[in-house]
CHARMM internal coordinates of N, CA and C (Angstrom, degrees):
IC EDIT
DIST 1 N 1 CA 1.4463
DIST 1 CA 1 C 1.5268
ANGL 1 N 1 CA 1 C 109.15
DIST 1 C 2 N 1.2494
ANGL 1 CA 1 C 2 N 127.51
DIHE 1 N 1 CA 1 C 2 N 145.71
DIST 2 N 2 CA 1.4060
ANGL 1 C 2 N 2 CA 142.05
DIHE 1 CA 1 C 2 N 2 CA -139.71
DIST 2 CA 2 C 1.5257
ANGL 2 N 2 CA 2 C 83.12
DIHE 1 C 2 N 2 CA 2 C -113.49
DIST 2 C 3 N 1.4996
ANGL 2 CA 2 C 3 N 126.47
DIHE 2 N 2 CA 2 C 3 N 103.81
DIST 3 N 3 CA 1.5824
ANGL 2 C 3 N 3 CA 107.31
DIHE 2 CA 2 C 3 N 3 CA 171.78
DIST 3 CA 3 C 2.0384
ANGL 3 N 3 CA 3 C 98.92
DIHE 2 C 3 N 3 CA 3 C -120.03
DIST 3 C 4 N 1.2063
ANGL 3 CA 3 C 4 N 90.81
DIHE 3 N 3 CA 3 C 4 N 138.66
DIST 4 N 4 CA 1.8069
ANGL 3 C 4 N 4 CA 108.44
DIHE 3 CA 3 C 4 N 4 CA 177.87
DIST 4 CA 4 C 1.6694
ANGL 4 N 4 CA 4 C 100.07
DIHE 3 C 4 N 4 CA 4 C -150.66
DIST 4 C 5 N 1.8509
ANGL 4 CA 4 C 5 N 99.06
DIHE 4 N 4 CA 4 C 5 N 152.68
DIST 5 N 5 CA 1.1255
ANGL 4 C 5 N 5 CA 129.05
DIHE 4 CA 4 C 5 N 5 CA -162.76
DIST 5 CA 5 C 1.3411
ANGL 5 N 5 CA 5 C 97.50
DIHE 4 C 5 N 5 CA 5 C -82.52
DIST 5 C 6 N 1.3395
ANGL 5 CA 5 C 6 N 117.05
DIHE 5 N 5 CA 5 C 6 N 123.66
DIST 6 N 6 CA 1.5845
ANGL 5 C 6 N 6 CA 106.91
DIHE 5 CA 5 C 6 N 6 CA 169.59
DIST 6 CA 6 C 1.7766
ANGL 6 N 6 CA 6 C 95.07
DIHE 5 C 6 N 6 CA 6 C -125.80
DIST 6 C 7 N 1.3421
ANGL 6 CA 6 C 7 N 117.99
DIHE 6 N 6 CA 6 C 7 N 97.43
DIST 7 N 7 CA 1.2469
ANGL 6 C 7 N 7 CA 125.65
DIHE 6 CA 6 C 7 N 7 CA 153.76
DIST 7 CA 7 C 1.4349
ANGL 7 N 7 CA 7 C 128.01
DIHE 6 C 7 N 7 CA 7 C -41.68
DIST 7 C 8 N 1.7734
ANGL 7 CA 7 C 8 N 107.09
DIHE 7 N 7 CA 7 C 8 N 113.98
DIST 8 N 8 CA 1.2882
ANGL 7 C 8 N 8 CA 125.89
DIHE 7 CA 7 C 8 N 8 CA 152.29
DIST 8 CA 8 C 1.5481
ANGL 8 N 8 CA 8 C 117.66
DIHE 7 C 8 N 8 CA 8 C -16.31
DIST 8 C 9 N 1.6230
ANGL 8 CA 8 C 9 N 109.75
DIHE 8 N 8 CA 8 C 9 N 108.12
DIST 9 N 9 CA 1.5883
ANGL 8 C 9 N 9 CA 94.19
DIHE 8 CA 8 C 9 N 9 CA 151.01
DIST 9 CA 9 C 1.6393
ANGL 9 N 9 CA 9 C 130.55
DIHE 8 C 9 N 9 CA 9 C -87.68
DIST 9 C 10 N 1.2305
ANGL 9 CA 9 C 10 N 113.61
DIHE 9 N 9 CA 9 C 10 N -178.54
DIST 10 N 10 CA 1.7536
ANGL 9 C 10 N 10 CA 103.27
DIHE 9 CA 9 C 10 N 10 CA -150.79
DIST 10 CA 10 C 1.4322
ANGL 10 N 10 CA 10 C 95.76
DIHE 9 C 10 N 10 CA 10 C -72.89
DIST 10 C 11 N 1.2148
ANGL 10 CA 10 C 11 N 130.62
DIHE 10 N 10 CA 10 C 11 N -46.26
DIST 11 N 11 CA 1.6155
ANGL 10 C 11 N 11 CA 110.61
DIHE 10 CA 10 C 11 N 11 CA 164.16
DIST 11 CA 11 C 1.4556
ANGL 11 N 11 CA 11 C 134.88
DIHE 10 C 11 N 11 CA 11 C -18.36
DIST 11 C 12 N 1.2451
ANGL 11 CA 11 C 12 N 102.56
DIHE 11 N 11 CA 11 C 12 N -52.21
DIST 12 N 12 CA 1.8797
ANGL 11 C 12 N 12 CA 132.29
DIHE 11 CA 11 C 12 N 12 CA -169.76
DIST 12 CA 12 C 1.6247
ANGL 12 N 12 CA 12 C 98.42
DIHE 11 C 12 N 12 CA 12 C -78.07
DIST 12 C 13 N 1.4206
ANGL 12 CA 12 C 13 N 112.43
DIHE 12 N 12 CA 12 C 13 N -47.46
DIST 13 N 13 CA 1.4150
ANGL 12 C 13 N 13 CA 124.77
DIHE 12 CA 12 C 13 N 13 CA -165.46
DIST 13 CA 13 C 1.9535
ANGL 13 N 13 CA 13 C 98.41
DIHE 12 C 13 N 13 CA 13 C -57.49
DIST 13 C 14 N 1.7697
ANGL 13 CA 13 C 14 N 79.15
DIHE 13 N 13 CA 13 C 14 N -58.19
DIST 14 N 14 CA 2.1274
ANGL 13 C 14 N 14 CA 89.81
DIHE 13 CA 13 C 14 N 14 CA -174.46
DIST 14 CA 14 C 1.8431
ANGL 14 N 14 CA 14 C 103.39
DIHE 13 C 14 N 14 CA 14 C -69.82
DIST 14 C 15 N 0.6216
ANGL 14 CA 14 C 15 N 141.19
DIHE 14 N 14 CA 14 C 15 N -59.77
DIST 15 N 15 CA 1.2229
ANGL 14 C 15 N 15 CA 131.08
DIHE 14 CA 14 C 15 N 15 CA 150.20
DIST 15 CA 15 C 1.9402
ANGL 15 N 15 CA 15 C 133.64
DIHE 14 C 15 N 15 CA 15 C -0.38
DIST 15 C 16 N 1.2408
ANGL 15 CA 15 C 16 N 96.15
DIHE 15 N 15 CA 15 C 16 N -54.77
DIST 16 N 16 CA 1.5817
ANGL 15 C 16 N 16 CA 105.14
DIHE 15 CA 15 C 16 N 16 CA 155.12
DIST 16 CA 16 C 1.0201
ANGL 16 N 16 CA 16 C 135.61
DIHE 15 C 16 N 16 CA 16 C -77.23
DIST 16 C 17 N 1.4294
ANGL 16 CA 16 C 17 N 106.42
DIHE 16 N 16 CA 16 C 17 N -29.10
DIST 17 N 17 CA 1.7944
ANGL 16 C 17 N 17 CA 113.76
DIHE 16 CA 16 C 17 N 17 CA 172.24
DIST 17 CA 17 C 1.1590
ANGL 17 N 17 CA 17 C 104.11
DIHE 16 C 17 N 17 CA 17 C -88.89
DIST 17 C 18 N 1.2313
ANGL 17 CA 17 C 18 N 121.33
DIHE 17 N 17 CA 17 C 18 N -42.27
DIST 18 N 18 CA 1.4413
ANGL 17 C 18 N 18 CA 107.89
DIHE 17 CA 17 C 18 N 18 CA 167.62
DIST 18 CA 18 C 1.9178
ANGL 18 N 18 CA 18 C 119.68
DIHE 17 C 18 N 18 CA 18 C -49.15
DIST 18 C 19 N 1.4230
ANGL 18 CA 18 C 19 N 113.93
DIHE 18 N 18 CA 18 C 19 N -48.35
DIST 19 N 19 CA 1.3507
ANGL 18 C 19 N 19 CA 101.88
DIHE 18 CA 18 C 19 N 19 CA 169.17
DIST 19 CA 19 C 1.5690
ANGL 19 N 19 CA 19 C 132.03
DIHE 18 C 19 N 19 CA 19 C -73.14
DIST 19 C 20 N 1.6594
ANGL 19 CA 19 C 20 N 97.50
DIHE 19 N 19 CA 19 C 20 N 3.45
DIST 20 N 20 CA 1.4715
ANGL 19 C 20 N 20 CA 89.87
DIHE 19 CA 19 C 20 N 20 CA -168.05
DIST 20 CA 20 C 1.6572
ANGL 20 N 20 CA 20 C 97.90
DIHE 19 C 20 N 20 CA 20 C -107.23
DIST 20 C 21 N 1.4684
ANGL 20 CA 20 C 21 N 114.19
DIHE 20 N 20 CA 20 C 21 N 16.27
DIST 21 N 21 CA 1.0907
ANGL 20 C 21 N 21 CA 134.31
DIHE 20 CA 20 C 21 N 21 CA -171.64
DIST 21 CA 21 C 1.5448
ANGL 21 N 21 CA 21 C 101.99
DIHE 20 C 21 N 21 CA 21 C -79.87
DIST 21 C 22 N 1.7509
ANGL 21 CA 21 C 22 N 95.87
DIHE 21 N 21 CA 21 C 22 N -89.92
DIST 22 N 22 CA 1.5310
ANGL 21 C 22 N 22 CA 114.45
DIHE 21 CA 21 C 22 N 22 CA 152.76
DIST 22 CA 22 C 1.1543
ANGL 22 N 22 CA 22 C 121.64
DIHE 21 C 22 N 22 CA 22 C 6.48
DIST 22 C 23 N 1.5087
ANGL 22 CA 22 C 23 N 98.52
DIHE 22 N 22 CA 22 C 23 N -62.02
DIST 23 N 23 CA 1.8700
ANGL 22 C 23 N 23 CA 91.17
DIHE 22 CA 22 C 23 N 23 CA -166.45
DIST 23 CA 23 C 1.3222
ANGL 23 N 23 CA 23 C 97.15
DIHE 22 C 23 N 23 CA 23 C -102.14
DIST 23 C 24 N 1.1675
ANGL 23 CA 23 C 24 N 141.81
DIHE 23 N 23 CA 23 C 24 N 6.62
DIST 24 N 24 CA 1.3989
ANGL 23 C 24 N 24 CA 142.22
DIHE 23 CA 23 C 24 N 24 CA 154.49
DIST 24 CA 24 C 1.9046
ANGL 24 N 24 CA 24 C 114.83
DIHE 23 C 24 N 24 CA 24 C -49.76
DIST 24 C 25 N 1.6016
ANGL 24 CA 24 C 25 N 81.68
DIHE 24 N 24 CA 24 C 25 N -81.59
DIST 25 N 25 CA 1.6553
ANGL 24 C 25 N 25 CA 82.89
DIHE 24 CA 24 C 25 N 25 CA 155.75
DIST 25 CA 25 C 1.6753
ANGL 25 N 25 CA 25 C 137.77
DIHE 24 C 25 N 25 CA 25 C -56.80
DIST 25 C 26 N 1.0525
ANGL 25 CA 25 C 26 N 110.05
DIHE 25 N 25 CA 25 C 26 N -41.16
DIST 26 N 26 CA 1.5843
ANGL 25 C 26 N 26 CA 114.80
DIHE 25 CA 25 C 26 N 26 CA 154.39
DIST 26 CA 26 C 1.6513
ANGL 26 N 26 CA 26 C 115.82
DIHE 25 C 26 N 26 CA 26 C -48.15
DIST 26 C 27 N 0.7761
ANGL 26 CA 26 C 27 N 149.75
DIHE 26 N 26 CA 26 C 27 N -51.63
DIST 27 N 27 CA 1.3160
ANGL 26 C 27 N 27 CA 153.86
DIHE 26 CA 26 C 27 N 27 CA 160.16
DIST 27 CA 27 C 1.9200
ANGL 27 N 27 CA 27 C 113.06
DIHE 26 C 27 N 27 CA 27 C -49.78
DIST 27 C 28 N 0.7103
ANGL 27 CA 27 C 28 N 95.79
DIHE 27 N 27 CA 27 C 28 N -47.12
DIST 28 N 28 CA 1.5673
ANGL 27 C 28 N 28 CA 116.59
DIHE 27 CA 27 C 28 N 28 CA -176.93
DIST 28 CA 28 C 1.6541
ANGL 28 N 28 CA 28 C 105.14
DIHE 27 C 28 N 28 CA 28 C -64.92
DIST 28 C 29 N 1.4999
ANGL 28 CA 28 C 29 N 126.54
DIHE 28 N 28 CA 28 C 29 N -49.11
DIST 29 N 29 CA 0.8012
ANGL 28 C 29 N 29 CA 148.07
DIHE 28 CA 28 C 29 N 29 CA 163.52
DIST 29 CA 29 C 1.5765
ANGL 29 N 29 CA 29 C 120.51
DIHE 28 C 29 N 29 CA 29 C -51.06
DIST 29 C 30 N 1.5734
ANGL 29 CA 29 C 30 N 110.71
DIHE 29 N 29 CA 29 C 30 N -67.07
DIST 30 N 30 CA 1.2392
ANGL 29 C 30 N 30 CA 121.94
DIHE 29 CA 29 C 30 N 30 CA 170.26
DIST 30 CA 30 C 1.6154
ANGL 30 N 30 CA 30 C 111.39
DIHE 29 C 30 N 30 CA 30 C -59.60
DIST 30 C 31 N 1.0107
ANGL 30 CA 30 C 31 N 123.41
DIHE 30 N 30 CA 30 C 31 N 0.29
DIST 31 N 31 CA 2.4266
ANGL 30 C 31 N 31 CA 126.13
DIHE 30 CA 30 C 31 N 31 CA -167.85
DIST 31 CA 31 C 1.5894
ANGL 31 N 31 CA 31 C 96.57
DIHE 30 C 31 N 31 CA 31 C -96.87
DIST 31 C 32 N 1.7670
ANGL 31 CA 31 C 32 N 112.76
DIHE 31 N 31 CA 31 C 32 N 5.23
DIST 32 N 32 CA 1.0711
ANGL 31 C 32 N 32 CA 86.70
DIHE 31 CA 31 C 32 N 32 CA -178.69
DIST 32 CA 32 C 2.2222
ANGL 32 N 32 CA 32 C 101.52
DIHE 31 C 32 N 32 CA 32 C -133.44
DIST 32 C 33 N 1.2466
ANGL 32 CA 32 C 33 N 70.95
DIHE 32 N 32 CA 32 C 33 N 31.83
DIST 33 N 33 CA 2.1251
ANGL 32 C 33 N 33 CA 89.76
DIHE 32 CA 32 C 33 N 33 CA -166.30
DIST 33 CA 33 C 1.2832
ANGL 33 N 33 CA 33 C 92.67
DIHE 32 C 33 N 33 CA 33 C -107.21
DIST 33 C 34 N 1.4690
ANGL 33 CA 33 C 34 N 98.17
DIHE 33 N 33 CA 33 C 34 N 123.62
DIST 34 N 34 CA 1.7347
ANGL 33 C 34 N 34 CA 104.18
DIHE 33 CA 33 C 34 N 34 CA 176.45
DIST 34 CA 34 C 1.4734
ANGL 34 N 34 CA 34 C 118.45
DIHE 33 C 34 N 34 CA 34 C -60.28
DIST 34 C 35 N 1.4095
ANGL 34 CA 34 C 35 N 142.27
DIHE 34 N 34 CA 34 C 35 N 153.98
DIST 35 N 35 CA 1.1928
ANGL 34 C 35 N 35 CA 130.48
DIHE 34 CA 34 C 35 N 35 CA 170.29
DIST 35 CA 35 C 1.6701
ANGL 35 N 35 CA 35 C 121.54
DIHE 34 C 35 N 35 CA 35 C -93.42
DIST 35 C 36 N 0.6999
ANGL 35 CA 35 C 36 N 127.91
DIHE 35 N 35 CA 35 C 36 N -162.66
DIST 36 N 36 CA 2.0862
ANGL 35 C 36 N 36 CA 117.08
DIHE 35 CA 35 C 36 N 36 CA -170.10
DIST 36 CA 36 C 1.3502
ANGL 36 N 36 CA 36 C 96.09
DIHE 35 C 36 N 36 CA 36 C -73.95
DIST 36 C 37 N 1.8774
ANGL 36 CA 36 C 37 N 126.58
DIHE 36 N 36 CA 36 C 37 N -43.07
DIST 37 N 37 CA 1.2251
ANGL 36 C 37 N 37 CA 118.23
DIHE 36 CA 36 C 37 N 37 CA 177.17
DIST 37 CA 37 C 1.4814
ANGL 37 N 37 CA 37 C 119.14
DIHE 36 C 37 N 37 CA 37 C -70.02
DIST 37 C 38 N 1.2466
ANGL 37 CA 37 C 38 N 137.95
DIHE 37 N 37 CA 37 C 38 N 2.17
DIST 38 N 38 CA 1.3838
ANGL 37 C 38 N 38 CA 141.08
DIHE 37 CA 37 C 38 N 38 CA -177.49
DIST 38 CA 38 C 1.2351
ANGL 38 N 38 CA 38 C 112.78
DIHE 37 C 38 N 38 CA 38 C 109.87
DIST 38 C 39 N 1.9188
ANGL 38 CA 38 C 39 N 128.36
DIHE 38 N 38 CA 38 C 39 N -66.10
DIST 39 N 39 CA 1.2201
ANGL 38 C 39 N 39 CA 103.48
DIHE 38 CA 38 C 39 N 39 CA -172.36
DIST 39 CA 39 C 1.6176
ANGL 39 N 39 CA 39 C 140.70
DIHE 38 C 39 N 39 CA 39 C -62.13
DIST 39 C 40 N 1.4598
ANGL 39 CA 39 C 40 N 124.59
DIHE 39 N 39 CA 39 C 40 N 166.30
DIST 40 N 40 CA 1.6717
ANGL 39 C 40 N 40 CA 109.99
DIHE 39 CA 39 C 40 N 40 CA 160.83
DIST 40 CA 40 C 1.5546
ANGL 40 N 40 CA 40 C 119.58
DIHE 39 C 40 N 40 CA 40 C -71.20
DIST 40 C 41 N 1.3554
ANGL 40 CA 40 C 41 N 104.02
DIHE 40 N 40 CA 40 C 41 N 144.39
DIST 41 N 41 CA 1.8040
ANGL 40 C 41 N 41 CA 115.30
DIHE 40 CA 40 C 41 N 41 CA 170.41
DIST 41 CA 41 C 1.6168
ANGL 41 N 41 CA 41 C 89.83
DIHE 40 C 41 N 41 CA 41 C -39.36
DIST 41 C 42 N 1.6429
ANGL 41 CA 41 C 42 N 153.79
DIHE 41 N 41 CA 41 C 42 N -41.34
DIST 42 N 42 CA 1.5807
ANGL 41 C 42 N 42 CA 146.41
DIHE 41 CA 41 C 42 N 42 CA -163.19
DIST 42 CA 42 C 1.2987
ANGL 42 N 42 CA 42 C 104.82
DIHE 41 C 42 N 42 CA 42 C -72.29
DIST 42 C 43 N 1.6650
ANGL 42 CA 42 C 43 N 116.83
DIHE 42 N 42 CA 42 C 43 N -48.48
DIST 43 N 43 CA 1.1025
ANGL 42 C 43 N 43 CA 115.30
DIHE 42 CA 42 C 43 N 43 CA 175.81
DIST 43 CA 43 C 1.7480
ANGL 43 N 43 CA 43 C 130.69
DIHE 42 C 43 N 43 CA 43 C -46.22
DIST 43 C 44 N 1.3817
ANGL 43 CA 43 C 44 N 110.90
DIHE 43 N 43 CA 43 C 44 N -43.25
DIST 44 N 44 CA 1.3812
ANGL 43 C 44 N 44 CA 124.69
DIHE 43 CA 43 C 44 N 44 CA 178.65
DIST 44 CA 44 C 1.4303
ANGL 44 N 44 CA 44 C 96.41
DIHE 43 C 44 N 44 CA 44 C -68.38
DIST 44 C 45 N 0.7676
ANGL 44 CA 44 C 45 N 131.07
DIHE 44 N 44 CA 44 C 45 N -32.65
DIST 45 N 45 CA 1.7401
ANGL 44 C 45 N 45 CA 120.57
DIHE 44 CA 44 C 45 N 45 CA -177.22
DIST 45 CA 45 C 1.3778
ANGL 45 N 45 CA 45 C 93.28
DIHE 44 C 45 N 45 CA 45 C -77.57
DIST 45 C 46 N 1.1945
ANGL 45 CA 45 C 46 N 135.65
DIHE 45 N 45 CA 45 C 46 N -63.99
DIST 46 N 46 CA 1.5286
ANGL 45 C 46 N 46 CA 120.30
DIHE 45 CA 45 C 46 N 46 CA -165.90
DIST 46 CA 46 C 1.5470
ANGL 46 N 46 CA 46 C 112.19
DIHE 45 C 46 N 46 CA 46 C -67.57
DIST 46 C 47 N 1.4545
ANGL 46 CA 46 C 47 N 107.66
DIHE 46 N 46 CA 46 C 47 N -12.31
DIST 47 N 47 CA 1.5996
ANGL 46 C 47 N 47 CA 93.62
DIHE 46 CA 46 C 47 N 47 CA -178.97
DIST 47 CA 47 C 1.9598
ANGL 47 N 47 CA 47 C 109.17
DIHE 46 C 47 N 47 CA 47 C -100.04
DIST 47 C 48 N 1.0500
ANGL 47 CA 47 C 48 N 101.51
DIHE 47 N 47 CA 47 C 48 N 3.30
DIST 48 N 48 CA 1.1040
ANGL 47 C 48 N 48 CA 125.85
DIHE 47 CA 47 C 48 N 48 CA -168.45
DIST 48 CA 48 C 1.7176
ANGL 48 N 48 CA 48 C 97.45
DIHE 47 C 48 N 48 CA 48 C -77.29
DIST 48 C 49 N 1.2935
ANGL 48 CA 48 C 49 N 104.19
DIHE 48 N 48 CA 48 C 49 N -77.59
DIST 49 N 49 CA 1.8235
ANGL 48 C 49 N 49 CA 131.32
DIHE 48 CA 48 C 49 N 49 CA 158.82
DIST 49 CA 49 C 1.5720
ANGL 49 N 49 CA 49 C 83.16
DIHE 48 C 49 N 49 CA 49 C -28.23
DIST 49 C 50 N 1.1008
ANGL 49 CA 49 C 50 N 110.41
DIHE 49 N 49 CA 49 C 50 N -110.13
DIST 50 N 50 CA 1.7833
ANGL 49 C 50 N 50 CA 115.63
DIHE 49 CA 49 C 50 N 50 CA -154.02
DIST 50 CA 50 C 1.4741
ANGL 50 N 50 CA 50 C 103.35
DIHE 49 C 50 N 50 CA 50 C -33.13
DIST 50 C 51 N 1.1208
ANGL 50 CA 50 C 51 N 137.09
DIHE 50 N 50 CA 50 C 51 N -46.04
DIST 51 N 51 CA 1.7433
ANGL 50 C 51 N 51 CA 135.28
DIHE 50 CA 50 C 51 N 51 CA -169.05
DIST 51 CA 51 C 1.7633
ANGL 51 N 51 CA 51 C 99.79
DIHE 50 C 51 N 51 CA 51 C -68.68
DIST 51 C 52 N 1.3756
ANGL 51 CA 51 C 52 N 113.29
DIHE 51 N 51 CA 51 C 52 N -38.15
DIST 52 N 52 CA 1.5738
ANGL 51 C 52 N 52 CA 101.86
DIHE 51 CA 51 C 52 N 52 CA -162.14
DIST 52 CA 52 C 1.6130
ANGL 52 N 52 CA 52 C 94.68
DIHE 51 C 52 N 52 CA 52 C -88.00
DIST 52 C 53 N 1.2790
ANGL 52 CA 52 C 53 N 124.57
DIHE 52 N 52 CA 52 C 53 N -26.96
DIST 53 N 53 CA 1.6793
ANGL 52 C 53 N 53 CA 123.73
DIHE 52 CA 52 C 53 N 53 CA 165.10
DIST 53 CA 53 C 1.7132
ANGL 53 N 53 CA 53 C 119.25
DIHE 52 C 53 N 53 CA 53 C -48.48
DIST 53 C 54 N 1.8691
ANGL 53 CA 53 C 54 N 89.75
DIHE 53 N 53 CA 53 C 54 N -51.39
DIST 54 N 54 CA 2.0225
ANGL 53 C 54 N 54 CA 91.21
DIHE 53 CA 53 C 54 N 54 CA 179.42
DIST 54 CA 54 C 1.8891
ANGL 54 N 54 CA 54 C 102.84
DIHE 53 C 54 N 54 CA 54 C -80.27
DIST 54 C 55 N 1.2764
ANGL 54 CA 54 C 55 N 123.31
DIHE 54 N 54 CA 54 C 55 N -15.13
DIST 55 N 55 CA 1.3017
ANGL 54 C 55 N 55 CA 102.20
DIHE 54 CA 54 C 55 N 55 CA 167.88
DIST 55 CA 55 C 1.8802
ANGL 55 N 55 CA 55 C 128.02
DIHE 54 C 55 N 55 CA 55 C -92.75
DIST 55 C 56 N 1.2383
ANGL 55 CA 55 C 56 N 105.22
DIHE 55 N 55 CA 55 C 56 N 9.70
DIST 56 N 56 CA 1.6770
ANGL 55 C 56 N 56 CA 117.92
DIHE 55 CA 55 C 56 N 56 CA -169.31
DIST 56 CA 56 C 1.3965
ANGL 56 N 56 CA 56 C 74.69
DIHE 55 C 56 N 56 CA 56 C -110.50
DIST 56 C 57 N 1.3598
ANGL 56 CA 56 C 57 N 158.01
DIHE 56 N 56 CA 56 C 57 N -90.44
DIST 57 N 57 CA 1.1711
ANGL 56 C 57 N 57 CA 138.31
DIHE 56 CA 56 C 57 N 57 CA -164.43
DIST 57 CA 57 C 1.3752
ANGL 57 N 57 CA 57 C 116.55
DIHE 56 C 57 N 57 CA 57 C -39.87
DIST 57 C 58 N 1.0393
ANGL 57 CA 57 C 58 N 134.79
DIHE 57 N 57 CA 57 C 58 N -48.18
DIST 58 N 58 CA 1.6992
ANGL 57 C 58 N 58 CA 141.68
DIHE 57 CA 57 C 58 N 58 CA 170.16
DIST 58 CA 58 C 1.1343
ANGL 58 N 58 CA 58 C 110.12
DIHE 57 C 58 N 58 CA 58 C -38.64
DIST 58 C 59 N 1.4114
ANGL 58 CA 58 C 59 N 112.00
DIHE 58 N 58 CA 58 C 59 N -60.40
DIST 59 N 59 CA 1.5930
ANGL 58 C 59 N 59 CA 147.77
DIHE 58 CA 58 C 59 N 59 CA 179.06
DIST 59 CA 59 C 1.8935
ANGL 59 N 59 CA 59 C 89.23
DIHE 58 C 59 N 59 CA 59 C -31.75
DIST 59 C 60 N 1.2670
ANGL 59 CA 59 C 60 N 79.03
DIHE 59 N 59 CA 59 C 60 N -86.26
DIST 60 N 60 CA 1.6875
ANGL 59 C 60 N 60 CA 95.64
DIHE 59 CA 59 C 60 N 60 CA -169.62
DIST 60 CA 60 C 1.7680
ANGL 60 N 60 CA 60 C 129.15
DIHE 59 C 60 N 60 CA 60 C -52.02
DIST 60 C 61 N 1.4730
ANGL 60 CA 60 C 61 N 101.36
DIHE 60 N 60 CA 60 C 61 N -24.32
DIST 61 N 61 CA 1.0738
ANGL 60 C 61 N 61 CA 115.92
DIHE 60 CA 60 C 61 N 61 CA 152.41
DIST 61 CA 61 C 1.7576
ANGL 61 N 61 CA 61 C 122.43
DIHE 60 C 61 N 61 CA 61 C -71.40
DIST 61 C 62 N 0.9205
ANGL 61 CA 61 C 62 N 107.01
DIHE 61 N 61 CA 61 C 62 N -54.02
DIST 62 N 62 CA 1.9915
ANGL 61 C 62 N 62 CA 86.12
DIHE 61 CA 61 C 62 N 62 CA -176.09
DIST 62 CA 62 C 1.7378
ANGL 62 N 62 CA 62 C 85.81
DIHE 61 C 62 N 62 CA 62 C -76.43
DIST 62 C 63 N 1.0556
ANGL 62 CA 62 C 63 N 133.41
DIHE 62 N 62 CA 62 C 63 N -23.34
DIST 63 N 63 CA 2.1670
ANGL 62 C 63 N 63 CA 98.64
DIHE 62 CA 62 C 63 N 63 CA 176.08
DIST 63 CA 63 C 1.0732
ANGL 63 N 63 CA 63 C 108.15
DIHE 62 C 63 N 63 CA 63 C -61.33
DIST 63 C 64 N 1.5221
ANGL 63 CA 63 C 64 N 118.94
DIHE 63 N 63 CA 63 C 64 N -8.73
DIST 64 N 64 CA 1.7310
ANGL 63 C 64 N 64 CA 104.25
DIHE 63 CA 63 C 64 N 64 CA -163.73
DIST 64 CA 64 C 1.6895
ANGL 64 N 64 CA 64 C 102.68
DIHE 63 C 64 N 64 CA 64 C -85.16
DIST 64 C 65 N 1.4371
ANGL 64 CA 64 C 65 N 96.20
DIHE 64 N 64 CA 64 C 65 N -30.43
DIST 65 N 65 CA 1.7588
ANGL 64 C 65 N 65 CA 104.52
DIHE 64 CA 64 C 65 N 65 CA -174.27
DIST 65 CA 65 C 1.3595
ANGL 65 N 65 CA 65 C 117.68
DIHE 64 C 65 N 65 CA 65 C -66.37
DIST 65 C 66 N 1.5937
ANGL 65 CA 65 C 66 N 119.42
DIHE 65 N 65 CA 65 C 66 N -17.66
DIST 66 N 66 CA 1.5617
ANGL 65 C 66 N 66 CA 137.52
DIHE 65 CA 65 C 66 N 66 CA 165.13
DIST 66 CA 66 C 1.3196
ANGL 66 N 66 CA 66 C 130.04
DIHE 65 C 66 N 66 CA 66 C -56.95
DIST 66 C 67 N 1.9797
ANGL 66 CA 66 C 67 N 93.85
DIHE 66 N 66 CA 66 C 67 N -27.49
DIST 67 N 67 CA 1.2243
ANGL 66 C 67 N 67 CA 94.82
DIHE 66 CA 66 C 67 N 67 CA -179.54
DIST 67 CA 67 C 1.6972
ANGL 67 N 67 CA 67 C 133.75
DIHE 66 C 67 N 67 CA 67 C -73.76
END
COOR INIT
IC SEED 1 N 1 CA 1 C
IC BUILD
């Protein structure tokens, strides 16, 4: 397959940032809307972070006991 760069003109260019705007803020907006089970889409990210932190220490602790 024949692949070449065909550069955005500034129409096309503003056009994408403009949509990638949109859903920037759309997202941003929605991180703070509860979901049917209660928490926010922000919450799962921070609990997400803290759970994969207490299980990589865990983690790393019983490999050590293998050794």
């Amino acid at each position: 397959m024949n692949q070449r760069e065909n550069p955005l003109t500034e129409a096309e260019a503003s056009a994408v940032a403009d949509g990638m705007n949109a859903v920037e803020e759309l997202l941003a907006q929605l991180s703070h809307v509860p979901t049917p089970e209660g928490p926010t889409p922000g919450s799962f990210r921070a609990d997400s972070f803290r759970s994969n932190r207490r299980t990589k220490g865990a983690n790393d602790a019983s490999a050590m006991g293998r050794l």
